[in-house]
C-alpha positions as CSV (number, residue, x, y, z in Angstrom):
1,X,110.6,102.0,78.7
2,X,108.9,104.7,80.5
3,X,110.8,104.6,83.4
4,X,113.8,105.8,85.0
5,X,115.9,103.8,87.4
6,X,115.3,106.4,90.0
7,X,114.2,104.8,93.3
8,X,111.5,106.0,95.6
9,X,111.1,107.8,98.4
10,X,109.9,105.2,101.0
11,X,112.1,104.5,104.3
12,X,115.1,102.3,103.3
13,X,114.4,98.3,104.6
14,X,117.0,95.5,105.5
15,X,118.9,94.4,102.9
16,X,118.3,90.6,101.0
17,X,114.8,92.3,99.1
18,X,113.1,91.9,95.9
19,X,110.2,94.7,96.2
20,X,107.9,96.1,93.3
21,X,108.9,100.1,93.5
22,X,106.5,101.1,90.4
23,X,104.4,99.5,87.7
24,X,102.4,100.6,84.2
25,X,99.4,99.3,82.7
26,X,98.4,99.5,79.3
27,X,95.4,98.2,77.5
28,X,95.5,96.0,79.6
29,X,91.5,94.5,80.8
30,X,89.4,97.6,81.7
31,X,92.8,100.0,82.1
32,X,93.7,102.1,79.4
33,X,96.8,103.3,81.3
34,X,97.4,103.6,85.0
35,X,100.5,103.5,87.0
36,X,101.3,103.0,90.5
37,X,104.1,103.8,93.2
38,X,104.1,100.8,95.7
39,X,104.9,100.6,99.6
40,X,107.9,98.6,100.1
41,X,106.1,96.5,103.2
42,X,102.1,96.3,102.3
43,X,99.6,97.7,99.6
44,X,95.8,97.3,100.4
45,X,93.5,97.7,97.2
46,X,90.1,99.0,97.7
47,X,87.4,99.9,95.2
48,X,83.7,98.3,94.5
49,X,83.5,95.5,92.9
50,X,84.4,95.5,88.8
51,X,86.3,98.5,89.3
52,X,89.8,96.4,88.6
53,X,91.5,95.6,92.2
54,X,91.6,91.5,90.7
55,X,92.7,93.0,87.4
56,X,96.0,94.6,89.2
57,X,96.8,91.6,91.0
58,X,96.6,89.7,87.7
59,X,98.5,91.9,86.1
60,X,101.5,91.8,89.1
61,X,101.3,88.2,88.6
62,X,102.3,88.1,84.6
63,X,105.2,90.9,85.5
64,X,106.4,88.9,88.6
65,X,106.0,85.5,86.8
66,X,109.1,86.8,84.3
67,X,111.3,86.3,87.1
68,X,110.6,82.2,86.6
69,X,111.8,82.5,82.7
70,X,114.9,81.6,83.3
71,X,114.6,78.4,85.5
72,X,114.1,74.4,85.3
73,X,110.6,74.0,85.1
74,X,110.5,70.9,86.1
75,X,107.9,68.7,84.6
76,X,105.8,72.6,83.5
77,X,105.4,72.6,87.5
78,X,106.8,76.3,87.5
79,X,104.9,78.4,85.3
80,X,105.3,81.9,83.8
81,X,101.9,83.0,83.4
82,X,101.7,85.3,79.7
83,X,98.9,87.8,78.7
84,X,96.1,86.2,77.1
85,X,94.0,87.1,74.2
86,X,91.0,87.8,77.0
87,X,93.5,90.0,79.1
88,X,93.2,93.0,75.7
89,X,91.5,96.3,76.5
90,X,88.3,96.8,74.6
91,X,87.4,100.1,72.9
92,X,83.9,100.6,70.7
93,X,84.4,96.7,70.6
94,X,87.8,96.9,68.9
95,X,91.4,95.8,70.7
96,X,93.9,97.8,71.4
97,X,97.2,96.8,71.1
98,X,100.0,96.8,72.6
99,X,99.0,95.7,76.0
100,X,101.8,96.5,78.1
101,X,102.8,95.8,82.2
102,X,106.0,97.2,83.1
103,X,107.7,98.2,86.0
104,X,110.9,98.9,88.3
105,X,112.2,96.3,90.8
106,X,114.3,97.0,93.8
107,X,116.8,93.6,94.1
108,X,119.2,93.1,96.2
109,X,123.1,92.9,95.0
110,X,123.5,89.3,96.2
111,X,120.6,88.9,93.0
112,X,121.6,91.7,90.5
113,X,124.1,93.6,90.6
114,X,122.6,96.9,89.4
115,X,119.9,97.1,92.3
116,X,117.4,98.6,90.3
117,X,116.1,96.3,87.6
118,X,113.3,97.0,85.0
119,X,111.2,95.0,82.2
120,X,108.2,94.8,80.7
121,X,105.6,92.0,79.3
122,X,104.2,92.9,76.0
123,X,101.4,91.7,73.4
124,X,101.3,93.5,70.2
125,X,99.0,91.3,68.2
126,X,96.0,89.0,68.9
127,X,97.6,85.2,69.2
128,X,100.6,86.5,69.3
129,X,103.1,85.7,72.1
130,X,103.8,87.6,75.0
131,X,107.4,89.4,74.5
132,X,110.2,90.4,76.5
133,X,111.1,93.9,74.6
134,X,113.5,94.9,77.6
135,X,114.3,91.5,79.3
136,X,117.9,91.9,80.0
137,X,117.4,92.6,84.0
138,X,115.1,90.1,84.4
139,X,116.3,87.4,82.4
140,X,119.6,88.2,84.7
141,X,117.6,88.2,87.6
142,X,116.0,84.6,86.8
143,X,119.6,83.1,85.5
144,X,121.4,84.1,89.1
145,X,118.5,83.0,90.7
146,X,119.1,79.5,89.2
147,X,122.7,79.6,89.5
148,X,122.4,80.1,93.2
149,X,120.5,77.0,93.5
150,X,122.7,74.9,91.0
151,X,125.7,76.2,93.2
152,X,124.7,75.8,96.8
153,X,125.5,79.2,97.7
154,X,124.1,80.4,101.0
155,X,122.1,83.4,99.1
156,X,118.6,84.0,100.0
157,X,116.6,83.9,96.7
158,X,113.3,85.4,97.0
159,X,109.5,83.8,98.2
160,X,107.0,84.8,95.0
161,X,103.4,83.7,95.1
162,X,100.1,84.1,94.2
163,X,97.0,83.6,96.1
164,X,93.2,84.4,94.1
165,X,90.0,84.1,95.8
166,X,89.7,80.5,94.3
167,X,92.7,79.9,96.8
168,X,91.4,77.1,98.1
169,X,88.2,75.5,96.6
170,X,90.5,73.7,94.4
171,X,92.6,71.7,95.6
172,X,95.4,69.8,94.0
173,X,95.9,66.6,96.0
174,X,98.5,64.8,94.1
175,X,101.3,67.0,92.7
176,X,103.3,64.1,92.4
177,X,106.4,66.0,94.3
178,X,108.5,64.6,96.5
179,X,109.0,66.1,100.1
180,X,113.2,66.1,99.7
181,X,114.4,67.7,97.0
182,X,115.7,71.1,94.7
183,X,115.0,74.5,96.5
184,X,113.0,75.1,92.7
185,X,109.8,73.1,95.1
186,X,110.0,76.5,96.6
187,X,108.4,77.9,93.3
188,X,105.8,75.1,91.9
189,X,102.6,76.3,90.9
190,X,103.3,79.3,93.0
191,X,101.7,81.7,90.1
192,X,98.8,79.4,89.6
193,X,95.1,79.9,90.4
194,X,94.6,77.2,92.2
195,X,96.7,76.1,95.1
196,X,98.9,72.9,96.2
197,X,98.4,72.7,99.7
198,X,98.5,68.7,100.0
199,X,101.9,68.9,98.9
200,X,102.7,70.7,101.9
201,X,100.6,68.8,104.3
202,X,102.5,66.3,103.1
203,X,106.0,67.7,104.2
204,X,104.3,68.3,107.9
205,X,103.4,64.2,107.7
206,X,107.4,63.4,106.5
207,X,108.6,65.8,109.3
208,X,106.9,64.3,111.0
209,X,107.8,60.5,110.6
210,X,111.7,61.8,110.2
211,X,111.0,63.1,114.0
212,X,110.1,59.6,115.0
213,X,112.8,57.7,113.2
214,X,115.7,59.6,113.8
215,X,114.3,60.9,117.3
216,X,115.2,64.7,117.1
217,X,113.1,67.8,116.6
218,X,112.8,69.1,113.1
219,X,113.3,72.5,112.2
220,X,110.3,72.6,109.6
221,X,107.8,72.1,112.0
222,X,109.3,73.9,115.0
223,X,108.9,76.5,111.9
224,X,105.6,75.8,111.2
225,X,104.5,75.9,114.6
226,X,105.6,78.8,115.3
227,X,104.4,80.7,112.2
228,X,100.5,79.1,112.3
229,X,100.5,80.4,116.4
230,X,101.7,84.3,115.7
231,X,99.1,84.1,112.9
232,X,96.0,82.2,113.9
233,X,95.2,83.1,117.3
234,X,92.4,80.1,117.5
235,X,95.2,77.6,116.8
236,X,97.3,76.7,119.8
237,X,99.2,73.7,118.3
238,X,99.2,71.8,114.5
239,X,100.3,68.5,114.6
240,X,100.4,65.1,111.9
241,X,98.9,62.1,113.8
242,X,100.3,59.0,112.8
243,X,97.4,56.7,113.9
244,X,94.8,59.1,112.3
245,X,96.8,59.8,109.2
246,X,95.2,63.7,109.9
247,X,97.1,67.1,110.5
248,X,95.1,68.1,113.7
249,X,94.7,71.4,114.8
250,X,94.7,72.0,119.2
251,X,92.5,75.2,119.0
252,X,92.5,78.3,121.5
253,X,90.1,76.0,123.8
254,X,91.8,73.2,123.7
255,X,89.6,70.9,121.1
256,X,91.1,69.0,118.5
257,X,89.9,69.3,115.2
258,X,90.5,67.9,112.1
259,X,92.5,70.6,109.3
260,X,89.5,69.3,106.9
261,X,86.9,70.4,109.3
262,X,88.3,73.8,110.5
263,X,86.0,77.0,109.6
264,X,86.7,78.1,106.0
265,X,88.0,81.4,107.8
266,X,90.6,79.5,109.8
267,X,91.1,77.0,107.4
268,X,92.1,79.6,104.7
269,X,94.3,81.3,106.8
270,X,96.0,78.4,108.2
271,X,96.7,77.2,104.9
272,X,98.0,80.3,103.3
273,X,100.1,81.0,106.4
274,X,101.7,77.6,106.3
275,X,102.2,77.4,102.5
276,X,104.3,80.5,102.2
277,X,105.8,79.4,105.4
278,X,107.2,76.1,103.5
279,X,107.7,78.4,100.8
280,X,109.9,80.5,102.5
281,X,112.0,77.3,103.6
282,X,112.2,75.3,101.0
283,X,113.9,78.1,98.8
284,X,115.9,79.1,101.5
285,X,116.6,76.1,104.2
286,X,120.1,77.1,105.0
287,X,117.9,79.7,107.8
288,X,116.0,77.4,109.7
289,X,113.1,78.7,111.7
290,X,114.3,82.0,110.5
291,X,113.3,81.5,106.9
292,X,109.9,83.0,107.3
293,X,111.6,85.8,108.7
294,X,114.8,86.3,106.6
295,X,112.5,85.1,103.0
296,X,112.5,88.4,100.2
297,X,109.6,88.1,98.0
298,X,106.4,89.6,96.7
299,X,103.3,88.0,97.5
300,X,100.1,88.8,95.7
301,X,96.9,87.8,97.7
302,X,93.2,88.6,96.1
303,X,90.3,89.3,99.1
304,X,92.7,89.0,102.2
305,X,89.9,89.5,104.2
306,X,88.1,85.9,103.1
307,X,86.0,84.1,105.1
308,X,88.0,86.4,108.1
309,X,85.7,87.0,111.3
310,X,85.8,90.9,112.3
311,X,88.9,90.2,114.8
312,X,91.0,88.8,112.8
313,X,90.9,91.6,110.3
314,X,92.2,93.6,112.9
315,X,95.8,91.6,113.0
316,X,96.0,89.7,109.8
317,X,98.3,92.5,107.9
318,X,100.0,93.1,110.9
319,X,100.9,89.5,111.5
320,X,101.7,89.1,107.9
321,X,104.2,92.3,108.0
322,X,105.8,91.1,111.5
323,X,106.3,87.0,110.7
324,X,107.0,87.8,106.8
325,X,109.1,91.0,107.2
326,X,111.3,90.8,104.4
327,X,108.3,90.3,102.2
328,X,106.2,93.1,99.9
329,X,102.7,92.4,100.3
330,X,100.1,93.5,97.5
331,X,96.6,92.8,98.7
332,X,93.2,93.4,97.8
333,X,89.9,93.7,100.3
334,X,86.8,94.8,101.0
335,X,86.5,95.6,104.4
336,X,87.3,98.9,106.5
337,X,88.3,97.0,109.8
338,X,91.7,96.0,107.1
339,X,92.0,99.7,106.4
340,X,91.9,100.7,110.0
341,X,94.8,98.3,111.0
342,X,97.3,99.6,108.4
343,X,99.9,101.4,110.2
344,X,102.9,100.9,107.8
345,X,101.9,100.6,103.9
346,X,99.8,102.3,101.0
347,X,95.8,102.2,100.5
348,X,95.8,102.3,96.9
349,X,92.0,103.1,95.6
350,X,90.7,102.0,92.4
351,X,88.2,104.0,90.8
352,X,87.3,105.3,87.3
353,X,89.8,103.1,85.6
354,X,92.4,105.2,87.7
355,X,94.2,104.5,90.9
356,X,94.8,107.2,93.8
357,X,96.7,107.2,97.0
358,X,94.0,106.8,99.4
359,X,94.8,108.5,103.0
360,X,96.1,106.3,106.0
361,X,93.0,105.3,107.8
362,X,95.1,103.4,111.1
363,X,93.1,103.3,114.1
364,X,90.5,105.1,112.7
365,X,86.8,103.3,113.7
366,X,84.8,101.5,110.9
367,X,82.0,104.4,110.5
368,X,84.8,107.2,110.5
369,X,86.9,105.3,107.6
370,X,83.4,105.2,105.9
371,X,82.4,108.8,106.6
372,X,85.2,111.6,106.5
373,X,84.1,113.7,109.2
374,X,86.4,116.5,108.7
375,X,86.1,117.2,105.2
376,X,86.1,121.0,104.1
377,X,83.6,121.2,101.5
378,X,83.3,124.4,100.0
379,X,79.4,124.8,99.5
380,X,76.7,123.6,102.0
381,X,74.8,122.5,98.9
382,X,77.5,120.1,97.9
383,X,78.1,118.9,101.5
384,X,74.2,118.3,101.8
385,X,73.8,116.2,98.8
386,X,77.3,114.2,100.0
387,X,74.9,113.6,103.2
388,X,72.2,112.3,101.3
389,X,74.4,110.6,98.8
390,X,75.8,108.5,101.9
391,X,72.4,107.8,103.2
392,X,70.9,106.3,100.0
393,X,74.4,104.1,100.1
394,X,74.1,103.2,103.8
395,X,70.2,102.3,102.7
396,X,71.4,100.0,100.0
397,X,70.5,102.3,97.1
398,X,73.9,103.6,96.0
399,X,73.1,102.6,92.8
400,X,69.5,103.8,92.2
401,X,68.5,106.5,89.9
402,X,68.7,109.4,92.6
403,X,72.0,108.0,93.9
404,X,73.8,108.2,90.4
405,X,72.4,111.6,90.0
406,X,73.6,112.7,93.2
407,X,77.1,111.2,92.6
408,X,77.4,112.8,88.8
409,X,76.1,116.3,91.1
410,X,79.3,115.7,93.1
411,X,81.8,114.7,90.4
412,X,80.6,118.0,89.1
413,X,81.6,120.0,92.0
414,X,84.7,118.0,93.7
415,X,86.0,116.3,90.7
416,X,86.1,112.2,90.0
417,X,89.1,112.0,92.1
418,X,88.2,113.8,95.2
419,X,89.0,111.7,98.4
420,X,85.5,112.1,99.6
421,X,84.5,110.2,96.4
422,X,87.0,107.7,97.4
423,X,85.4,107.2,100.5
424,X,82.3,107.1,99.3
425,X,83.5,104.3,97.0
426,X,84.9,102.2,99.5
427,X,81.2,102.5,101.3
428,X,79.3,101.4,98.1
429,X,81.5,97.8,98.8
430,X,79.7,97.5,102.3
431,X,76.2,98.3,101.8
């Protein structure tokens, strides 16, 4: 391992976490090697498109997904996703090998008792499988996360998911789960692709019928409720009608709607909101209509800004952060209105097969994030041709001829990792 157990430097959090500090790449997709120092809250990936922010997620998922490899998995309804033959770097058409993701994770006590735990995932030969060469942590990790569930012990075990861009266009309807059960439904198909979200409707229906039957107020969808109305501001009340057989959303102006016919922004947001909501208490129901609140975990969540109208990308990370606050946050997007509402977390910027620390753009206005306008550059030559090079970008030519030479002009002068190239990077997403 390349790493040390030495923690980072962010501000210390509340106690009960599981939190990425640091991760490596290797040959793995387009990166040769990069590595990363994480914010303990949120991380927002920006770079144009094929530049590797899915790739990153992808990769988190496979390290995260070791954490599963010790636990029942249930009819293959928990998976550990592996590196795949596709996922090997390509040079002069030839693989390289090994492809490597390792990292440091900051665990509570109540998990692990040595708080800092590392391990890797490793390929080393085309078909071969992926390996565990330093698995001790995380294999101890997994094994006390399963013994806390097999024991009833009033431990909160930690929320990990995944959520891709293809989120929600397929759905699975019929998982075949149960609504009562092991705190393990917390996990199923939580690493996968594709998402469950009928399962959980159907826990909203059950809660619901239990509330008629047994004529008291149940604490999932007192939670539920809650949760959905911090973080969808055009959603006053969510609700299973018996008669209709339909969860029906109250909106902001008081028409009820269908959950199949919401917008896909409000749809999509709804339904990632009250999935990791469940999640949250079904792995940890001994805290109520706190679970939400009092849930560790990493989520990993591709395009955050999907389908999301202008407003609500003003809010979403902060909602996320406030009702999820025990939760690390990895996100991609590709939109500056995001950027300008991060107050506590890291912009990480992917360019050139490399990642950089991208400055803290909060409250800072769309046009400013996409124009630094108080840059020192050293040579009025080189801060004309940034002018044009922005122009030809704002014009929607930031990849013709006279653009690429401009940019190879700058690279020249400021060097591939200069922040004004960073910003210009994050423009070439929007024009």
């Amino acid at each position: 391992m390349l790493f040390s157990k030495k923690s980072c430097n962010f501000a210390a959090i509340k106690n009960d976490i599981m939190r990425i500090e640091r991760l490596e790449l290797r040959n793995f997709r387009c990166f040769e090697h990069i590595s990363a120092k994480l914010h303990p809250k949120m991380n927002v990936m920006v770079g144009i498109n094929g530049t590797g922010k899915t790739t990153m997620l992808e990769a988190i998922r496979i390290f995260v997904g070791a954490a599963f490899c010790e636990l029942d998995k249930i009819e293959n309804r928990i998976s550990s996703p592996s590196i795949a033959d596709d996922d090997v770097r390509l040079h002069n058409l030839e693989s390289q090998y090994p492809v490597r993701i390792e990292g440091v994770v900051d665990v509570d006590k109540g998990l692990l008792p040595d708080k800092l735990a590392q391990w890797d995932r490793t390929l080393e030969k085309y078909g071969g499988r992926t390996k565990f060469d330093n698995s001790k942590d995380v294999k101890s990790l997994s094994k006390n996360i399963q013994s806390i569930i097999r024991d009833g012990k009033d431990i909160p075990i930690p929320v990990i998911a995944y959520y891709s861009t293809d989120r929600y266009k397929k759905e699975k309807r019929n998982t075949g789960l149960e609504a009562d059960g092991s705190r393990l439904r917390g996990y199923y198909n939580a690493l996968d692709s594709t998402t469950n979200i009928w399962f959980f409707l159907n826990i909203i229906k059950t809660e619901t019928l239990w509330e008629l039957q047994e004529g008291k107020k149940s604490a999932v969808l007192s939670m539920v409720r809650k949760v959905i109305v911090q973080c969808v501001p055009d959603c006053k009340e969510i609700k299973h009608d018996v008669k209709q057989d339909k969860l029906i959303i109250t909106q902001a102006n008081g028409e009820k709607v269908p959950f199949s016919s919401l917008s896909d922004g409000v749809r999509n947001v709804l339904s990632m909101v009250m999935e990791l909501a469940l999640r949250c208490y079904l792995l940890n129901p001994s805290q109520g209509e706190n679970a939400p609140s009092e849930t560790p975990g990493i989520v990993l969540i591709d395009e955050i800004d999907l389908h999301l109208h202008p407003e609500w990308q003003l809010h979403i990370l902060n909602d996320l952060t406030s009702v999820f606050g025990r939760i690390q946050f990895i996100v991609s997007t590709h939109a500056p209105l995001i950027l300008s509402s991060l107050q506590d977390g890291e912009i990480l910027s992917i360019s050139d097969r490399k990642v950089y620390n991208f400055p803290n753009q909060y409250k800072r206005r769309p046009e400013q994030i996409l124009k630094d306008m108080n840059t020192s550059i050293a040579s009025d030559d080189i801060e004309k041709a940034l002018a044009d090079y922005r122009l030809l970008i704002e014009a929607g030519k930031g990849k013709s001829e006279e653009a690429v030479a401009l940019r190879k002009k700058l690279v020249s002068a400021l060097g591939e990792g200069h922040e004004e190239l960073q910003r210009t990077d994050i423009m070439l997403q929007l024009f």
